[in-house]
N, C-alpha and C positions, 0 to 999 in steps of 0.2 A: 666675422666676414663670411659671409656664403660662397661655393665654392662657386654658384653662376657669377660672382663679381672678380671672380680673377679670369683673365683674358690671357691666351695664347697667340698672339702673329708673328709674321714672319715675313721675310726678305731679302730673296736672294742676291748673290754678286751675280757680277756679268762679263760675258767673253766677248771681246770685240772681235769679229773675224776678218770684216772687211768694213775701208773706211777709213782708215788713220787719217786722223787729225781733221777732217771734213766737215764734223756737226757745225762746230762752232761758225762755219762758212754756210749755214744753212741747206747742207748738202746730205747726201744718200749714206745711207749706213747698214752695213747688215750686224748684225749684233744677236745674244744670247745670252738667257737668263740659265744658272749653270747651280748644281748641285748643293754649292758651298754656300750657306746663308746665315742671316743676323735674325737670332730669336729673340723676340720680348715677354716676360713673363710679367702681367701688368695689373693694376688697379684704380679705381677712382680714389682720392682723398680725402676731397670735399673741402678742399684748400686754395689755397694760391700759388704754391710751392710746387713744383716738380723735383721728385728726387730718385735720380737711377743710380744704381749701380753697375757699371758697368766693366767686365771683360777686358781688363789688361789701361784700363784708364781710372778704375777705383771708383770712387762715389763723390758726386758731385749733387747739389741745389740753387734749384734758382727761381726767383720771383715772376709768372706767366707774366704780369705787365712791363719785364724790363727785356724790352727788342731792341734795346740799343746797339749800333754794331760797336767793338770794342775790337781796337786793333791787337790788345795785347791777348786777345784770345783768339786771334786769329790761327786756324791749325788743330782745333780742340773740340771736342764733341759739343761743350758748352754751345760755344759759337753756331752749330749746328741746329742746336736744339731752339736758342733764341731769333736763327731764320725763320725756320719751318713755324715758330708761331708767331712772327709778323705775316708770315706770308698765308695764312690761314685767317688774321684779322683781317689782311688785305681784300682778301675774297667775300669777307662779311661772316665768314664762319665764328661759331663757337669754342671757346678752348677751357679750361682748367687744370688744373692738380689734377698728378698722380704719382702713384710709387710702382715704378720698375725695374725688374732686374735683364739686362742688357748681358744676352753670348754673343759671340761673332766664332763661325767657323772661316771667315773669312781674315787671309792675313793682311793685315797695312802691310803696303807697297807690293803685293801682289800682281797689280792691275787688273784685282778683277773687281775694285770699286766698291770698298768695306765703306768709304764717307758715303757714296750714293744709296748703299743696303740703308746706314744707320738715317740718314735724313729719310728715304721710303716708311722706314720703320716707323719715326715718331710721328711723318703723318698717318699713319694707317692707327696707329694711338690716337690720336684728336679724332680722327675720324671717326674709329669705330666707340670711342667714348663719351663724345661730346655732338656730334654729327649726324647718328643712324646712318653711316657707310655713305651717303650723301656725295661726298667729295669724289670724282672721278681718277681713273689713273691717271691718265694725263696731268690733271690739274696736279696731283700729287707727286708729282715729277717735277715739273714746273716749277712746284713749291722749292721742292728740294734742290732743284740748280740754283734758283735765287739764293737760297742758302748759302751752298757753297761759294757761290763767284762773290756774295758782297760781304755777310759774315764770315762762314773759312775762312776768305780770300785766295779762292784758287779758278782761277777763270777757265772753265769746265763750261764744254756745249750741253746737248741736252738729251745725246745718249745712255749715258751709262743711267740714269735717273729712270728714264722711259723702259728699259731693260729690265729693270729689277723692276720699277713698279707692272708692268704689265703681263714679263714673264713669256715663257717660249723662247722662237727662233725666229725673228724676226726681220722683214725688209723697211727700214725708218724714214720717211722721206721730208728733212725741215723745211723746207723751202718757204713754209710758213710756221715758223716755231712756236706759236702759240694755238697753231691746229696738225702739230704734225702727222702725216700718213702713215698708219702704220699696220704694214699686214705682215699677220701669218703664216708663215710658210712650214712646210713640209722638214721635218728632221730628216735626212738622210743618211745623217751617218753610221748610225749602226746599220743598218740596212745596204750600204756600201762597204762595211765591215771596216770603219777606219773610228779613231778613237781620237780626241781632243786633248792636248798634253802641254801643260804647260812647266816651264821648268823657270824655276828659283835660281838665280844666278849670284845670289848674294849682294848684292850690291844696293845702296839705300838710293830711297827717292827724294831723301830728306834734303833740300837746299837745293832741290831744282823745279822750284815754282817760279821763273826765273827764267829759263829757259824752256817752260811748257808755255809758259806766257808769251815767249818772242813769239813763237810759230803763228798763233793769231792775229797779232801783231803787224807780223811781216807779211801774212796774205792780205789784212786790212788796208795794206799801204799798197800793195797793187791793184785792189779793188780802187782806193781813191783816185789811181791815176784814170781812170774811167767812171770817175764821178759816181760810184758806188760804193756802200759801206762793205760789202758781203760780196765776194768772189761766185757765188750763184746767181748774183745779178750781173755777171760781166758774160757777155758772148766769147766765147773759146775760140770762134776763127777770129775776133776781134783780137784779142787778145794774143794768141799767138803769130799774129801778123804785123804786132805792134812789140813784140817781146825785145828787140834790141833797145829800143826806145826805152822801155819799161826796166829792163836790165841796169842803163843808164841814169835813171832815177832813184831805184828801189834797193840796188844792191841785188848780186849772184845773190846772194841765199835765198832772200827775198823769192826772188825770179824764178830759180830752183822748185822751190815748195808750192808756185802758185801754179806749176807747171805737174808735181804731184799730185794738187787737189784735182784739175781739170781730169787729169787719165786716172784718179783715183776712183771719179765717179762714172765711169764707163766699164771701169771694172766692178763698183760695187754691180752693175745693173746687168754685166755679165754675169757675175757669180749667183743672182736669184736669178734669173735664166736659166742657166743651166741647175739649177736647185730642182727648179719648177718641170724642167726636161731631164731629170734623173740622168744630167750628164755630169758623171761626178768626176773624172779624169780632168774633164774642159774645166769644173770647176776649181779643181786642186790649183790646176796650171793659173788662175787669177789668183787665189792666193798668194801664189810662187810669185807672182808679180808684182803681189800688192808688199810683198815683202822683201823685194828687191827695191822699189819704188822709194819705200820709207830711208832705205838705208843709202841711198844713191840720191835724191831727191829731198826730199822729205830732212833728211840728216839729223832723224832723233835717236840712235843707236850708240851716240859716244857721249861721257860727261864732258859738256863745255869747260873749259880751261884747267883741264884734269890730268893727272896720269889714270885717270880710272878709265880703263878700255870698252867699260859699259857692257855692249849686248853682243857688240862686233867678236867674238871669241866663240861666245855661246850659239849663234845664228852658224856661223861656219863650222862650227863640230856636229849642230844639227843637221845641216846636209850633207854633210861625210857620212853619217851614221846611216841615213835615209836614201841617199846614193842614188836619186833620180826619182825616188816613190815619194807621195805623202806630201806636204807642203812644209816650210820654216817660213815665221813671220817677228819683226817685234811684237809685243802684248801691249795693251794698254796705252798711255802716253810716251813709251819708251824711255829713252837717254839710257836707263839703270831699270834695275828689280828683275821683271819676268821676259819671255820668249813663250810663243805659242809654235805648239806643233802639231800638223793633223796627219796621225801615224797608222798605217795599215795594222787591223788589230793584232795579225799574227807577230807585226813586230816590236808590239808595245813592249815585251819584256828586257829585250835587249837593248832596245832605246833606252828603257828608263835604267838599265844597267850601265850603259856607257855614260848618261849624262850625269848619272849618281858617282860614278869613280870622279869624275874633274867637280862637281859642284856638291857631295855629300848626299848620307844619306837622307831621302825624306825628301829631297830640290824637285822633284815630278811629281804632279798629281795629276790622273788621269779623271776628265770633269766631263759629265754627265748634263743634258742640255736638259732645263726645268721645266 
């Protein structure tokens, strides 16, 4: 083997800043591609076979022509891997064998979207293998959501995919998910001297695919009460002028959450605003919002039918600590796992000390925007 036939890429996780739970409603998101990513170290085979090794999941093989979705691998990189090349036939692309070795610096249940790095990753493999780079990010995004939501089985909109494949700091706008808008914006935070802190709360994500599914669910059923599928095709004065009515149908939570996504997306559009006008104060202050919102509104910060207290412990020791500075949000899909925090630099040491005494050490890592 020559040493031009082995292949290095890679693919980051991603920070959701603002936005919870919106993509899948075809809605605005700010989001970021962050430090912590999944390398593949790779080859052609000249086979049928694909066979990785991978990073805390062991070594696995499988046949390129069997795209079957298979419920008993639902949850498994397998299942992953046999999206991402239906969804490459789908396109008319090429695919084949190969042999790779699969890291992840990123952790499962993190929230900062280790399933969306590793689907980016095996297309930017077909791509760059079988395609001459051909394949666009987007599409490669795309790819990898369909992955997820019908092999994994985990019904995921269509940010964290776009994030890691595209990379940066980004403003994402679905509105049309198969063309979504998406600019570039300005990193500020070093520059405002504040730091991206996400902490480990211990708590698993495992068995709450379940309740990351209601949420979409339940804004899809007040979008149908206005004869839409998608809550970004319902008018907001409509809708909250009808909100008792809708209440009455839909169920509080419902009603709740459909009432987060509308002011969720006024703040995504204030927080790139004020990105864009180096107003980084106004912008903390939408964070702080968008993170009262999730936990008031939204209601993904507790495990459903649990004694597991979730994120609710962790979110309220982050404001204690912070005391008016910096922002607390949930991370991710919430219910359980991480908390984001955007910490004035000078006080990163002592944040990540106090949150290390209650959640251990090592539960902080300070993440760096790619």
């Amino acid at each position: 083997m020559n040493r031009e036939d082995v292949k290095i890429l890679t693919a980051p996780g991603r920070t959701e800043i603002c936005g919870n739970h919106t993509d899948h409603q075809h809605g605005i998101v700010l989001a970021a591609a962050v430090d912590l990513e999944t390398k593949a170290v790779v080859t052609k085979n000249d086979s049928d076979r694909i066979n990785i090794s991978s990073q805390g999941f062991g070594f696995f093989s499988l046949n390129v022509n069997d795209t079957s979705i298979r419920p008993d691998e639902y949850g498994t990189p397998q299942s992953l891997v046999r999206g991402v090349l239906s969804g490459f036939k789908a396109i008319g692309c090429r695919v084949g064998g190969f042999d790779a070795l699969i890291s992840s610096g990123i952790l499962p249940g993190s929230g900062l979207s280790s399933s969306a790095a590793f689907e980016v990753i095996v297309g930017r493999i077909l791509n760059t293998l079988y395609n001459g780079n051909e394949v666009n990010d987007i599409n490669i995004a795309r790819i990898g959501q369909m992955a997820e939501n019908f092999w994994y089985g985990k019904p995921s909109g269509l940010m964290d995919q776009t994030a890691s494949a595209v990379g940066g700091l980004l403003g994402i706008d679905f509105k049309s998910p198969s063309r979504p808008v998406v600019e570039m914006l300005k990193n500020s935070f070093e520059s405002s001297n504040h730091e991206i802190v996400i902490v480990n709360t211990g708590s698993s994500h495992r068995g709450l695919t379940e309740a990351y599914a209601a949420i979409p669910e339940d804004m899809s059923a007040v979008a149908k009460c206005f004869g839409k599928e998608f809550l970004r095709d319902v008018d907001q004065v409509e809708f909250f002028s009808s909100i008792d009515r809708v209440g009455q149908k839909t169920g509080s939570i419902a009603t709740y959450r459909a009432v987060h996504f509308f002011l969720e997306q006024t703040r995504v559009r204030e927080a790139i605003s004020a990105l864009k006008c180096d107003d980084f104060p106004y912008f903390l202050e939408t964070i702080n919002q968008s993170g009262r919102s999730s936990q008031e509104l939204l209601k993904n910060i507790s495990v459903p039918d649990s004694d597991d207290p979730g994120l609710a412990p962790a979110l309220e020791l982050s404001r204690s600590i912070l005391s008016g500075c910096g922002a607390t949000r949930p991370h991710g899909g919430g219910f359980a796992g991480t908390i984001q925090a955007i910490v004035p630099a000078v006080m990163v040491p002592e944040y990540t000390r106090q949150m290390e005494r209650v959640y251990g050490p090592g539960s902080t890592k300070v993440l760096k925007i790619k």
